[in-house]
N, C-alpha and C positions, 0 to 999 in steps of 0.2 A: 534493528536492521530489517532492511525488506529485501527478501531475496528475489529477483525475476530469472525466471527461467524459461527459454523458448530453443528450441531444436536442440535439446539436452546440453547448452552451454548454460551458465548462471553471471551472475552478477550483481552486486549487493549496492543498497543503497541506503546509506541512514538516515533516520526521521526525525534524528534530534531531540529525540523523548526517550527515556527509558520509562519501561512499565514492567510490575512485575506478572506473573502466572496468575495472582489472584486478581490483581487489577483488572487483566485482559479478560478474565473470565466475566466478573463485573461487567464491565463495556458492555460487553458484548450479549450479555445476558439480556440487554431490551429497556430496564429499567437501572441503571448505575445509583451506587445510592453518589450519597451528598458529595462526598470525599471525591469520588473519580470522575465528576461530570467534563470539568474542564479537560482531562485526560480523552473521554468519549468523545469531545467534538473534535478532538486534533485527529483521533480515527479515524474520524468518520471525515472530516477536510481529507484527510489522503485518499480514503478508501472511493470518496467521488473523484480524486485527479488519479488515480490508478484504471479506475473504470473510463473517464474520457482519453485517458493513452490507449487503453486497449481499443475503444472504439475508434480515434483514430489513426490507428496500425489498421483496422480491419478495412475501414473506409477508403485506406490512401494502398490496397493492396499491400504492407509491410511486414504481414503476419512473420514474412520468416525472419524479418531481421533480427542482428547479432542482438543480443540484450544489455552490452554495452553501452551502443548504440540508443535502445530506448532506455538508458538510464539519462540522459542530455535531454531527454522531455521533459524531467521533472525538473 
């Protein structure tokens, strides 16, 4: 799940991967070994369409919207 949070309301969105604590640690450590690469690039596909929603909130002035709302971006 990915939670978004903007003007203290939330709203979840799932990724359709489950990973566990040591996975994510992996990932995210820079170098994943063998086992979780395919895992790191689905993170990393989100983690750049997460970064261009935000940039397009800030761009189109939406900063405040519901985060309902920007969960229909993805």
């Amino acid at each position: 799940m990915f939670r978004i949070t903007n003007n203290r309301k939330k709203a979840e969105l799932a990724l359709g991967f489950r990973i566990s604590e040591e996975e994510l640690t992996d990932i995210l450590s820079g170098s994943p070994g063998q086992k979780n690469r395919q895992l790191a690039s689905l993170v990393f596909i989100w983690q750049g369409k997460i970064e261009s929603i935000k940039l397009d909130l800030l761009k189109d002035m939406n900063a405040t919207q519901d985060p309902k709302e920007i969960k229909i971006f993805t």
